[in-house]
Each structure stands twice: as C-alpha cells, then as structure tokens.
C-alpha positions as CSV (number, residue, x, y, z in Angstrom):
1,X,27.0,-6.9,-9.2
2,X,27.6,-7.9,-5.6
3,X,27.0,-4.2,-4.6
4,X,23.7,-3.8,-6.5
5,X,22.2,-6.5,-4.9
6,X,23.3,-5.3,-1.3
7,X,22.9,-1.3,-2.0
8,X,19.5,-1.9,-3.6
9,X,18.5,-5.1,-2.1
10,X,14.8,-4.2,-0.5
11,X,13.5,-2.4,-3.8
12,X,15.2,-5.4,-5.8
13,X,12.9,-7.8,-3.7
14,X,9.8,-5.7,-3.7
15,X,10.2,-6.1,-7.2
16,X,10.8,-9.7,-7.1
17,X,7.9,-10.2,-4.3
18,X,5.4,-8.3,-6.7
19,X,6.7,-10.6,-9.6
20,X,6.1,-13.8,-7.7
21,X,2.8,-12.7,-5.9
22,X,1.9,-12.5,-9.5
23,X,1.5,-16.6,-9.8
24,X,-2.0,-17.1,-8.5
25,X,-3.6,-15.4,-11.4
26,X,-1.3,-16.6,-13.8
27,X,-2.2,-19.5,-16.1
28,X,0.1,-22.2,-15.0
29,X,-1.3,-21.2,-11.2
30,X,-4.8,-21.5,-12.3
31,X,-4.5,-24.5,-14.7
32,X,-3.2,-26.8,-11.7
33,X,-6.6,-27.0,-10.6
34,X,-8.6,-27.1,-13.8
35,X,-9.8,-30.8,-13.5
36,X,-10.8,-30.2,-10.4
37,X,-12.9,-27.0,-11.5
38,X,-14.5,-28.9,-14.5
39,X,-15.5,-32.2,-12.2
40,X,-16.7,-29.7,-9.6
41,X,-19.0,-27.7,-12.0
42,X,-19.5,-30.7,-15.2
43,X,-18.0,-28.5,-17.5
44,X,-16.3,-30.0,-20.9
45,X,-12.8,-28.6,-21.6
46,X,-14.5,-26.1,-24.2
47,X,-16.7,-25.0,-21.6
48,X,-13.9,-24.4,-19.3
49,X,-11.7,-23.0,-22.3
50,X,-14.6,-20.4,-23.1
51,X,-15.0,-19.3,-19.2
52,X,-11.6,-19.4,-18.9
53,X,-11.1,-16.9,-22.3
54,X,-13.9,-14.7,-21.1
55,X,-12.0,-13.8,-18.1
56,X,-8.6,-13.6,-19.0
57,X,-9.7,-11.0,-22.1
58,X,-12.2,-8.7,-20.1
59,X,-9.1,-8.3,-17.2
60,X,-6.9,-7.4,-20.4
61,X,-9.3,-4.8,-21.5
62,X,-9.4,-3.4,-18.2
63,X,-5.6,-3.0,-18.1
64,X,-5.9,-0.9,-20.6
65,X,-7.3,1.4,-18.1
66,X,-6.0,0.2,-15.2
67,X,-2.2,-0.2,-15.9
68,X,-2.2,3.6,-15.6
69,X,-2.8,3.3,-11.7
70,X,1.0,2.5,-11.5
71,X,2.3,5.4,-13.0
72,X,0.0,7.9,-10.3
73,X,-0.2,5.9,-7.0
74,X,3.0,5.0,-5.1
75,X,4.2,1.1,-5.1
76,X,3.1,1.3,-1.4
77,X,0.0,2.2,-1.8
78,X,-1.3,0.2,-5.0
79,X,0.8,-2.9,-4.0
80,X,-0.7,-3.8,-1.2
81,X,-3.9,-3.0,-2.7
82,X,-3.4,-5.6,-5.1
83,X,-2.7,-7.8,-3.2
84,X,-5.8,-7.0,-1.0
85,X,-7.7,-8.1,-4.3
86,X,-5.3,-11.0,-5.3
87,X,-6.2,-12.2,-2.1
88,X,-9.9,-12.1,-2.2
89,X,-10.2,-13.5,-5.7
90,X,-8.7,-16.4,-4.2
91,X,-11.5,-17.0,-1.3
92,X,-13.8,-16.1,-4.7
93,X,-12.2,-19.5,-5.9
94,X,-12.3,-20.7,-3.0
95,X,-16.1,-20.5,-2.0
96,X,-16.9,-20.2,-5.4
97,X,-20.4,-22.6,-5.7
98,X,-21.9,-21.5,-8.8
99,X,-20.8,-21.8,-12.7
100,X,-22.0,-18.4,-13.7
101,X,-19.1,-16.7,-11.7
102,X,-16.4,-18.5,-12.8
103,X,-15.9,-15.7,-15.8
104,X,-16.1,-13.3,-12.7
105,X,-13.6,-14.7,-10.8
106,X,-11.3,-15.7,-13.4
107,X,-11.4,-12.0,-14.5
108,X,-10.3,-11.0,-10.3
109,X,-7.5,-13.4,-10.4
110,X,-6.4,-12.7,-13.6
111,X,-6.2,-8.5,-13.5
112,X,-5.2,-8.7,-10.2
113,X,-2.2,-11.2,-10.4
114,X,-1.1,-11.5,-13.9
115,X,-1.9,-8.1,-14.8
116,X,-1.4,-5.5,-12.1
117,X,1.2,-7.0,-10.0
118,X,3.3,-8.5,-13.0
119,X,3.0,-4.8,-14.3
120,X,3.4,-2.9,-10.9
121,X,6.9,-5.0,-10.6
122,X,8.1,-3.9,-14.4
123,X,6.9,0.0,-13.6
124,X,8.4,0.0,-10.4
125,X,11.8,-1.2,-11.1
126,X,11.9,0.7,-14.8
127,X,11.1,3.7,-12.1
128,X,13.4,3.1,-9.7
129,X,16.3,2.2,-11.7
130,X,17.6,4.2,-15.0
131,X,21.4,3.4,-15.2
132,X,20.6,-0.6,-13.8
133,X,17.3,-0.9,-15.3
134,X,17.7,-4.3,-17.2
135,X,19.6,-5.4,-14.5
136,X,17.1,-4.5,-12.0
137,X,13.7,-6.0,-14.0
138,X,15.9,-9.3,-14.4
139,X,16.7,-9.4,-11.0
140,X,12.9,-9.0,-9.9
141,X,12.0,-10.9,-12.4
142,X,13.2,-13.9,-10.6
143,X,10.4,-14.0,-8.5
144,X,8.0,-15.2,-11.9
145,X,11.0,-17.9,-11.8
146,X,10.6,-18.8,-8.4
147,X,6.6,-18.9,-8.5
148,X,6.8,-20.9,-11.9
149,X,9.7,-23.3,-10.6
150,X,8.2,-24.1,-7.0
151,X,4.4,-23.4,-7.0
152,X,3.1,-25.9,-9.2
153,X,5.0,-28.6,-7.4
154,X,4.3,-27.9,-4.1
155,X,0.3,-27.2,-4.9
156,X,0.1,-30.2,-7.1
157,X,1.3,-32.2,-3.8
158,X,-0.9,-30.5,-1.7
159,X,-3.7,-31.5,-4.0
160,X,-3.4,-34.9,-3.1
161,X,-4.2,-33.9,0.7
162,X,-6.8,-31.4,0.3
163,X,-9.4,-30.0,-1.3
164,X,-8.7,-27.7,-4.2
165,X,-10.4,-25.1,-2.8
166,X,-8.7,-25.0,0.5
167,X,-5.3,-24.6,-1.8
168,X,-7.1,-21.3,-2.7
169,X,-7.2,-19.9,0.8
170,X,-3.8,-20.8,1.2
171,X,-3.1,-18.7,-1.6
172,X,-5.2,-16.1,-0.4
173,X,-3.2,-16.4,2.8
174,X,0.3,-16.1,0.7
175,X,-1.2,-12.7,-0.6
176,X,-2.2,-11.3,2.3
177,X,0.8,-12.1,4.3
178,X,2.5,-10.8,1.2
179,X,1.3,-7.3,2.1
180,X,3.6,-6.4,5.0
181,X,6.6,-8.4,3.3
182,X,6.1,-5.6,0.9
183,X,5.8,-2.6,2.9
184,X,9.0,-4.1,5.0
185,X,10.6,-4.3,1.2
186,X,9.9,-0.4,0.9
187,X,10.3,1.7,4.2
C-alpha cells in the first residue's frame, strides 16, 4: 500500500483535491448558512426548501448532459474549469442581493461542485487506475472526508466573526487557489 501512495501520489491527490473542492456545492456546505440565507431574503423553510429543490434538480438534469465532458476533455483542462465556475458561484452567493436568483445560483454551486468535480474525481481515478481502481477512488475519496469532517467546523466558527457572505468569497478563494494545486497534482 505504502508504494501506491508514493508511486501514484500526485494523481491520488488530484483525485482527492477534486473530491474535496467538491464541498462548496454540496448540501452540508450550503446548509451551514441557510439561516442566514432565509433572515437575509424572509424566506420560510418551505420557501428555502423549494428554491433550494429547484436548483439542486435542474444541475442534475444538466449532468445528464454534462457528465460526458469528463470522458472527452482532459482532467487538466475541465478541472480547472470547474473550478473556475465553483469559484464564481461562490461570489454569486456572495453578492447575491435578490431572491429570484437564489434557484440560479443554487443550480452554479450545485452542478459545479457536487456534480462535476465529485464526478471528474470518480472518472479520473476509474481512468487512471484499472488494477488499483477501488483502491484509488477510496483513496481520493478522502478528500469528501476531509471537506465533510473539517469544513463545517471551521465555517461555522467563522460565522460568528463575519458575514455569511464574506465566508463565500473565501470559498471562492479556496477554488480558485485550488486551480494550480491541481495542475501541480498533474504535470
């Protein structure tokens, strides 16, 4: 095991740096700031529910198309785009003043993190790896782990400093710094 990780340790964190990325459009990301969202806009939990579920299902719709991206475009070229968009849905959230876009955005955060970079990571190390290939999506996997386990904590702190929306630039920042943490991870 010792010599998978070192042999194959740069596409192993590319995979786990796609996988992690992935946390600021994934529900338990978002969620954190959901009070916040409904004080800022006077919206009822069914109102954020139903904003929230018009989102999330039109960015799953357009995986269906879009998940196909992965299998012709290179890691390093759709990675970093993804990241490109991760990063400006989060200013979207960020800067975000009126109720109508919230679907809009939500849709952004949610194709862009939880659907293409969760799905790049899976397609990349199934790719990459025949012989190791559960061992390889476990290993990136780790990154959802590490976003899951330390994210929410560290945010919810944050919250009680700042603004919720200046948590979404530094999220936006985290994606775009992201970018050449990737292509490092792949040349």
């Amino acid at each position: 095991m010792i010599d998978f990780l070192r042999t194959n340790a740069r596409w192993l964190a590319a995979g786990a740096l796609l996988s992690f990325t992935s946390s600021f459009g994934q529900t338990y990301f978002i969620s954190l700031f959901a009070g916040e969202i409904q004080s800022e806009f006077n919206l009822s939990h069914g109102d954020w529910g139903s904003l929230y579920l018009i989102g999330t299902c039109a960015s799953a719709v357009a995986m269906i198309w879009a998940g196909g991206l992965a299998d012709r475009f290179r890691v390093t070229i759709i990675g970093p785009a993804t990241f490109a968009l991760l990063a400006l849905s989060c200013i979207f959230m960020a800067t975000i003043s009126l109720v109508w876009l919230l679907p809009i955005v939500i849709f952004f955060l949610r194709f862009a993190g939880q659907g293409m970079a969760t799905h790049i990571s899976a397609v990349s190390m199934s790719r990459w790896f025949v012989a190791n290939r559960g061992k390889a999506l476990a290993i990136s996997g780790l990154g959802f782990s590490l976003g899951e386990a330390f994210l929410p904590m560290i945010f919810v702190f944050l919250l009680t400093l700042v603004a919720w929306q200046n948590l979404w630039w530094v999220a936006a920042a985290m994606a775009i710094i992201a970018i050449p943490l990737l292509k490092m991870c792949l040349t």
